[in-house]
C-alpha positions in Angstrom: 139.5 115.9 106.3 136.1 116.4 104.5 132.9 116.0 106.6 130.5 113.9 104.7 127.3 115.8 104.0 124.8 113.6 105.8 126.8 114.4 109.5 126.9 118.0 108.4 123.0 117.9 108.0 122.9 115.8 111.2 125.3 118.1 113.1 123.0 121.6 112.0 119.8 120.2 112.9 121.1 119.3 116.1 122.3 122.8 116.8 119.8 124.2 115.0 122.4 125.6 113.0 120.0 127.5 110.2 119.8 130.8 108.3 118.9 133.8 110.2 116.2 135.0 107.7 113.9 133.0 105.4 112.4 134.4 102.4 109.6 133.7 100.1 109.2 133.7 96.3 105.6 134.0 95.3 103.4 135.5 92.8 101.9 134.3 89.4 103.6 131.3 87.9 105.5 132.1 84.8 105.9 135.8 86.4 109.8 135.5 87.1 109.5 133.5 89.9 112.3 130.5 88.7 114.6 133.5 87.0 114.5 134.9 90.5 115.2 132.4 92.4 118.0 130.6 90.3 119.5 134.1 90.4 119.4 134.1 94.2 120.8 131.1 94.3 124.4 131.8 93.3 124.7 134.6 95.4 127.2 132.8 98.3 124.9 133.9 101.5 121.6 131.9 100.3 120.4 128.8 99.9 117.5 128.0 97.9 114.9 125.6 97.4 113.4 125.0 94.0 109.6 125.1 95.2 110.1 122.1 97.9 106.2 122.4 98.5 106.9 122.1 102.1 105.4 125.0 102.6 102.2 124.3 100.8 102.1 120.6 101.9 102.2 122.2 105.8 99.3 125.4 104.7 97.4 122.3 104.0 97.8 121.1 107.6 97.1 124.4 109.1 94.0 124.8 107.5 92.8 121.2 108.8 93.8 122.5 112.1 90.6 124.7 112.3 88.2 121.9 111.1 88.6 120.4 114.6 87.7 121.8 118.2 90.1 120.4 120.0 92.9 121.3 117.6 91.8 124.5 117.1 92.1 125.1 121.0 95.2 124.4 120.5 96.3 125.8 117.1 99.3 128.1 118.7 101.2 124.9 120.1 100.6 123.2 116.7 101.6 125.8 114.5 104.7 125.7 116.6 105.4 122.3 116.3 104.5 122.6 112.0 107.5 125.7 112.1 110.1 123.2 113.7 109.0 120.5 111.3 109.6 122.8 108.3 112.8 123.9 109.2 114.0 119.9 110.5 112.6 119.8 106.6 114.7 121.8 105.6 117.8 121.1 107.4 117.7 117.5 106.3 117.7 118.6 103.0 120.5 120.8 102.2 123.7 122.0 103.6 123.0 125.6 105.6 126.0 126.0 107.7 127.4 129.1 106.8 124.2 130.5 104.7 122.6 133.5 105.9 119.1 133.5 103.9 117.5 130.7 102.9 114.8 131.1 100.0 111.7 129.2 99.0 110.0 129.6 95.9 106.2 128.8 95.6 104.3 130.5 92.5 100.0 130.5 93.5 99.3 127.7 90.4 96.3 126.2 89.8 97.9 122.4 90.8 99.9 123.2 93.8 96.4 125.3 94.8 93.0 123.6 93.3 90.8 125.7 95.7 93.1 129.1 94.6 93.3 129.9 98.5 96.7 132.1 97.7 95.7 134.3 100.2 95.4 132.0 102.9 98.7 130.4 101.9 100.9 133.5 102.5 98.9 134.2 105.8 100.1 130.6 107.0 103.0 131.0 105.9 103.5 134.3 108.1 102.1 132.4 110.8 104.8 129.8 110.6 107.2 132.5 110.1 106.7 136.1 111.2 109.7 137.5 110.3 109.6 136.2 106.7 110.0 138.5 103.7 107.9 137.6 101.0 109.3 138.9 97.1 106.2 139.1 95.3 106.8 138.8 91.4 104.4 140.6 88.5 104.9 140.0 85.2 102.5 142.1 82.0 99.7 139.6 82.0 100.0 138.7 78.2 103.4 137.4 78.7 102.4 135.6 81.9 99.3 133.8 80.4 101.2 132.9 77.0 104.1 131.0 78.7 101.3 129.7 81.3 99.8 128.5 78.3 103.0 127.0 76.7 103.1 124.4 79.1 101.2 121.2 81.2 100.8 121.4 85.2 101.2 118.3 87.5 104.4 117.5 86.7 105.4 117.2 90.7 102.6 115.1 91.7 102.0 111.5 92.7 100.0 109.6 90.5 98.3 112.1 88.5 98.2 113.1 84.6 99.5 116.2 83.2 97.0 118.9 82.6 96.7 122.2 80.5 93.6 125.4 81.3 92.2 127.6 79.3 93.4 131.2 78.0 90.5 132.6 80.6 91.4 130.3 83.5 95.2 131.0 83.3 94.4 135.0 82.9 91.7 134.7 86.3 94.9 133.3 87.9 97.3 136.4 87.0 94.2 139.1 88.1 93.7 136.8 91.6 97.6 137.2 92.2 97.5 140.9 91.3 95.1 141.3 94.1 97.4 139.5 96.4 99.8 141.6 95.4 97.9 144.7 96.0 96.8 143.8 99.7 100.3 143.0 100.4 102.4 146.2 98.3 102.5 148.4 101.6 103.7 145.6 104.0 107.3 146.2 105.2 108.4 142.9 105.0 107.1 142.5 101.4 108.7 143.7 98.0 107.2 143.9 94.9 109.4 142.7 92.0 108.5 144.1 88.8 109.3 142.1 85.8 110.4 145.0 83.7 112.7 146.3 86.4 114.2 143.1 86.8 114.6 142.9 83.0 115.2 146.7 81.6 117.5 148.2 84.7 119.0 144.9 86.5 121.9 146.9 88.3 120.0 149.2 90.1 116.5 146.2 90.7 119.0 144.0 92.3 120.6 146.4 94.6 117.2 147.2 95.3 116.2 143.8 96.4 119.9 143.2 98.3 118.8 145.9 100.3 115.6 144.2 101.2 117.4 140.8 102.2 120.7 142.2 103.3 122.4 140.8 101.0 126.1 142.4 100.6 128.0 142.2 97.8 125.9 140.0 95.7 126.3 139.8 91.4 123.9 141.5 89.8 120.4 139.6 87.8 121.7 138.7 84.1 118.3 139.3 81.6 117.8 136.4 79.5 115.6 136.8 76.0 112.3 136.3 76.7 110.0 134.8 73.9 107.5 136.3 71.4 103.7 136.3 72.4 101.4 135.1 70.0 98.2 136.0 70.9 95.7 137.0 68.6 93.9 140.0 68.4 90.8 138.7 70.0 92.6 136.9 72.6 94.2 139.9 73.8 91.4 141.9 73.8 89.8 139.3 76.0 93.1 139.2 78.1 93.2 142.9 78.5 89.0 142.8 79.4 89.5 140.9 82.3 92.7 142.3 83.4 92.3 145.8 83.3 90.9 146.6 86.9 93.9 144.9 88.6 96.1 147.2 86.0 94.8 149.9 86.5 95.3 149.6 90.6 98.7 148.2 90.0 99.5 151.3 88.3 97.4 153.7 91.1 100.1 151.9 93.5 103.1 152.6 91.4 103.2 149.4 89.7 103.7 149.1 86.3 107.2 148.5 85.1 105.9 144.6 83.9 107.5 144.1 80.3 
């Protein structure tokens, strides 16, 4: 007989019957974040969540936390009680019996962040989770900005219009995730995907990141065509202005496999 879904749900959180290891997808939207994740997704040991905001609704809390004496006394209980209301989140929400890895996905965008506290947002979300390995996506910044700039953000909020930014504001957002990326390249429990890696040698960059998750026999990433870019010359000599100290350190690091 078929247990229906909503005792399942009811039966795991009860039991606290949840993935051993929790990972998240981060980096510059339109960096390969979605590709990455939907990939992720069919491999039989993971579940994943299609940017739940979760996550970046409970940073939110966290950071009121410290506004407040008294709560800031107590921030280690709190923080606590935010981890167990994540994961009742995310037990309510999905199936996980049987699922060894569940993944997140939250790209640092300009709605989901207004303030652009990215870094503070991946320190909260160590807090809530220690053990949490973070795959950190970079993309060549003149593909990242031109599909930023193909499209409207706000599209998952309440009550609020659709908006679009500007060549320069989408191109700060790649350089201010680069430097993320560079404080964080060295931590164990961090890998950097590179988006030419993922697209130019996909057998050998996913066994690469199966390793990292412990992920056994998992199908391999299947490239899709990406578009053309259609930047002017002047715009990409204005991309490539503001973006070329965060290249050149990417590259210092090893990092440059992005087309």
């Amino acid at each position: 007989m078929r247990i229906a879904k909503p005792v399942i749900r009811k039966i795991q959180k009860t039991f606290k019957l949840l993935p051993r290891q929790i990972c998240l997808i981060s980096g510059a939207p339109r960096s390969g974040t979605s590709a990455l994740l939907e990939w992720l997704g069919h491999q039989p040991s993971v579940s994943a969540f299609q940017e739940s905001r979760i996550l970046v609704s409970i940073h939110r809390f966290i950071e009121e936390i410290h506004r407040f004496k008294d709560l800031d006394r107590d921030s280690a209980a709190i923080v606590s009680l935010a981890r167990q209301l994540v994961l009742d989140y995310y037990s309510s929400s999905r199936t996980l019996i049987g699922k060894r890895l569940l993944v997140d996905k939250e790209p640092l965008e300009p709605i989901a962040f207004p303030s652009k506290e990215y870094g503070p947002f991946i320190i909260n979300v160590k807090r809530l989770f220690p053990e949490c390995k973070l795959l950190l996506t970079v993309r060549d910044p003149f593909a990242t900005v031109w599909s930023m700039a193909g499209r409207t953000w706000g599209e998952s909020l309440t009550n609020m219009e659709t908006k679009s930014f500007t060549i320069e504001e989408y191109t700060e957002n790649w350089s201010s995730c680069a430097d993320l990326l560079l404080q964080y390249c060295s931590d164990p429990n961090t890998y950097i995907v590179q988006f030419g890696r993922l697209i130019n040698d996909p057998e050998n960059e996913s066994r690469r990141i199966f390793d990292f998750l412990n992920i056994h026999r998992g199908s391999s990433f299947q490239p899709r065509q990406t578009n053309e870019i259609g930047f002017s010359n002047e715009e990409r000599e204005k991309i490539l202005s503001m973006v070329q100290p965060q290249l050149a350190l990417l590259t210092a690091q090893g990092i440059s496999d992005l087309k």
